[in-house]
N, C-alpha and C positions, 0 to 999 in steps of 0.2 A: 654099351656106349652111354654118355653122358651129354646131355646138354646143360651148360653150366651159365649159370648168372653170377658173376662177381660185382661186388662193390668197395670202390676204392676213396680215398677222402680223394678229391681234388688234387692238391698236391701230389699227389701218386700217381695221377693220370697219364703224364707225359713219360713217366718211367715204364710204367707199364707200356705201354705204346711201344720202349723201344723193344723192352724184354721178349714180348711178344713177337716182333715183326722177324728176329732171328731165333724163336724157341722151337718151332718148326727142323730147323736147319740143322739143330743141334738135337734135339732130342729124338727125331725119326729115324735117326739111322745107329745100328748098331758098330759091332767092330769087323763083323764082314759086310757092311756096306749096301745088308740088305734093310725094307724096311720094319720098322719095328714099332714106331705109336708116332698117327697123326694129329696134330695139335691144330685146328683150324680158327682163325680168329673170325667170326661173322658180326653184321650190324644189331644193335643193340631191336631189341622190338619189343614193345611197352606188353602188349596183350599173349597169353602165353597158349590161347586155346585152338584146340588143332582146325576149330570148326571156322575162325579167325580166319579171313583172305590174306591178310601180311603172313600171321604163322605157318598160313600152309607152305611157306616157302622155305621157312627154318624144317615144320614137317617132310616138308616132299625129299631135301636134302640131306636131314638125316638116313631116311627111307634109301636114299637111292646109295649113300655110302654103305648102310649096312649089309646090300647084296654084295659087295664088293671085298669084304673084310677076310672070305679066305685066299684071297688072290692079294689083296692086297695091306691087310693088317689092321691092327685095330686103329680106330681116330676118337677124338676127342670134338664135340664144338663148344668154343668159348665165346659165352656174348662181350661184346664189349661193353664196358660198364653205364656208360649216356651215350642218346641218340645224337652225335653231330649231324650239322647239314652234308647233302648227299652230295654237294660239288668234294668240299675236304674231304669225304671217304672215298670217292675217286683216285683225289691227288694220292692218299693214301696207299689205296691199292696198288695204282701206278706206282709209287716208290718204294712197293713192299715194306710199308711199315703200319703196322697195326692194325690192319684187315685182310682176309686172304680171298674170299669171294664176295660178292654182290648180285643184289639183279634187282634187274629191269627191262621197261622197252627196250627195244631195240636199234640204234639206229648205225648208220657209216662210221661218225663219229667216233662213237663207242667201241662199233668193232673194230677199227682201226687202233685207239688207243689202250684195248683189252683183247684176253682172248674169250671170245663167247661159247657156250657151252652150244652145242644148235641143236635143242631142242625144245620147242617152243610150250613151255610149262603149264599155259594156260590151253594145250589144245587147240588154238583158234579163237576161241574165246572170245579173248581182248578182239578180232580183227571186225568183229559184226558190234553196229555202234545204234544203240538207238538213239530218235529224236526225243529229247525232253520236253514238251513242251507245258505253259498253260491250259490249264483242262476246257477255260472258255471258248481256245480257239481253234478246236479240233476240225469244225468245218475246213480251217481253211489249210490244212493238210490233208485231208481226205483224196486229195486226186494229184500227188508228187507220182509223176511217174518216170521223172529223169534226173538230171544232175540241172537240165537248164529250169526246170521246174523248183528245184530247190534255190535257184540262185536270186530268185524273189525275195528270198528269206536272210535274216542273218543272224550265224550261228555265233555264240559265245562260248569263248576258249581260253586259255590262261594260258600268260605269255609264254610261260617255261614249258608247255607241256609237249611230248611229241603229236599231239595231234593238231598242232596250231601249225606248223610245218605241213601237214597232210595240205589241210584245209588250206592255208594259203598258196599251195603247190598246183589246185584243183579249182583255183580261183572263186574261190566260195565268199559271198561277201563276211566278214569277221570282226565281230567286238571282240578284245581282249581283257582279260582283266588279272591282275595282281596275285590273289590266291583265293583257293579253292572256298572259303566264306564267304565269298562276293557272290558266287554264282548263281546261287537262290533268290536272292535280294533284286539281285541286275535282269534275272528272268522274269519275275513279280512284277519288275515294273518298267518291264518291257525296251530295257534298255538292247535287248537283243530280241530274236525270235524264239530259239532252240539253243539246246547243247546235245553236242554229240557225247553220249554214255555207253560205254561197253555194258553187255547183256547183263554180266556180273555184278556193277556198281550200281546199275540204276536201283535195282529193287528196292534198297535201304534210303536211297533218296523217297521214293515215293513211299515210303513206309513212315518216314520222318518228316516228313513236308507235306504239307496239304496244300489243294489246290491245283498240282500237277498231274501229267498222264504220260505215255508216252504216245506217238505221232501214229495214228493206225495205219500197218501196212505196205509201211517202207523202214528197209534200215540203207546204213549206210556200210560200206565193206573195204578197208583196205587193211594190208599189211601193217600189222603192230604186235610182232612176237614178242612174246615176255622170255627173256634167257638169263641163265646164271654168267655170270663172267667172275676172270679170276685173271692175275696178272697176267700182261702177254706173252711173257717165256715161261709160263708154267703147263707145259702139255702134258706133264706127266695129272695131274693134281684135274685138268680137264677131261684127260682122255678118263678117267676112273670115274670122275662124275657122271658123264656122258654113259660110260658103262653101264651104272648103275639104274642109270635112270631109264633105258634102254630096256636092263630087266625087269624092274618094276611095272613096265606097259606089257613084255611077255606074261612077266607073273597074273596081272590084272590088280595087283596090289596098290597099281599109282591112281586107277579106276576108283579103289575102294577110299582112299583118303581126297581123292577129288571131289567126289559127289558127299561126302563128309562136309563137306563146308556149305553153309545153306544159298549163298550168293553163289558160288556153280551150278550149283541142282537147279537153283530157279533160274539164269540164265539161261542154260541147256535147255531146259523146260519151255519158257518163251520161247525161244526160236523153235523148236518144234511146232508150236501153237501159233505161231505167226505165218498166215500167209501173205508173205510181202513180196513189193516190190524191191530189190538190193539191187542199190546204187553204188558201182564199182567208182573206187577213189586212189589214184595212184601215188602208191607211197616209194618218192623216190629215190628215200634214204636209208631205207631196210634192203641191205645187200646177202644178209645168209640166206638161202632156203633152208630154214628149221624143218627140222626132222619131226614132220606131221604125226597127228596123234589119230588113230580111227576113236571114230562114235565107241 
């Protein structure tokens, strides 16, 4: 198998686009109609390293199609040439034209307007959130021991994300802010109290940013599976991923390229080492139960 990077002038963009969105249709099938090479168009993603949290996703995906290849034939993944914004690669998806899977969170939305793959790729991961806070004012989270304790506080989120939805679900008081460069800056100076960080992202913040810590001894916990999706009538192209990915946790092989990436290890790691308090958050827009991962 190949994961392939092309580069096209500009002008060539929109043709590709279309060539793409029916080269699948055309070229997978032989003259008995069984399959014979899948052509997969995925989103373009700048950093090519397995150890990378975005690549693991192109990783985990390759991984989980190649257990499937004598069942189901060989595949191809083509990047797309630039990163568009993630609303158009939706609409895209949705239209079957020039992308064939994605992921992300997970919400109703989503799975309504896709079909999701249900297995939640981060293990859990994403759903334990630490507080970020200023390292000066750690006293005054040392004794959160509920949700109404937390509600003293207020947390900083970005308008588009699905955790801003949690949080105002759970009536948490909330600054909002624009994008994800603001958030250091708006926390510095106190324009909020906290941000809620999955176990995975913080590490690189605190590694990059001085000044910060996380909140001792409380995290926060709701539903936020990270899933593949792929168009909504495409069950054949889900169920095979889902297979695959299914063996991968049998084999132990999705284990070995998980803890490959340093932000999982150190995640997993923390919570281990954390004796907290977890403050349960109802998330009331994640409708799959993903297909849990064990330790």
């Amino acid at each position: 198998m190949r994961v392939i990077q092309r580069t096209y002038s500009n002008c060539l963009i929109a043709l590709l686009f279309c060539l793409l969105a029916g080269a699948s249709a055309v070229a997978d099938q032989d003259v008995g109609g069984k399959s014979k090479h899948l052509t997969l168009v995925i989103p373009f993603v700048e950093i090519r390293d397995p150890t990378d949290t975005n690549y693991f996703y192109v990783a985990l995906l390759d991984l989980a199609l190649s257990k499937t290849v004598a069942q189901d034939g060989p595949y191809e993944l083509v990047h797309m040439p630039n990163y568009l914004g993630t609303e158009r690669m939706r609409l895209m998806l949705e239209q079957g034209a020039g992308v064939d899977i994605l992921w992300s969170t997970s919400n109703r939305q989503r799975e309504n307007r896709f079909l999701a793959v249900p297995v939640d790729l981060l293990r859990g991961l994403n759903a334990y959130r630490a507080l970020l806070i200023d390292e000066k004012r750690v006293a005054e989270f040392e004794h959160i021991k509920s949700i109404n304790d937390l509600k003293r506080f207020r947390v900083g989120s970005g308008d588009h994300w699905q955790d801003t939805q949690v949080l105002k679900h759970n009536e948490l008081p909330l600054v909002g802010f624009l994008d994800y460069e603001t958030m250091m800056p708006m926390l510095k100076f106190r324009r909020f109290d906290y941000a809620s960080r999955g176990l995975h992202e913080v590490w690189k913040e605190l590694e990059y940013s001085e000044g910060f810590i996380i909140a001792p001894n409380v995290l926060l916990h709701y539903k936020l599976p990270v899933h593949y999706f792929v168009r909504k009538n495409n069950h054949a192209l889900a169920d095979r991923i889902y297979r695959g990915l299914v063996k991968t946790i049998e084999d132990g092989s999705y284990y070995e390229l998980f803890y490959n990436v340093p932000s999982h290890k150190y995640g997993y790691n923390q919570f281990k080492k954390m004796n907290s308090v977890v403050i349960e958050l109802e998330n009331p827009n994640a409708t799959i139960k993903p297909h849990m991962i064990t330790p």
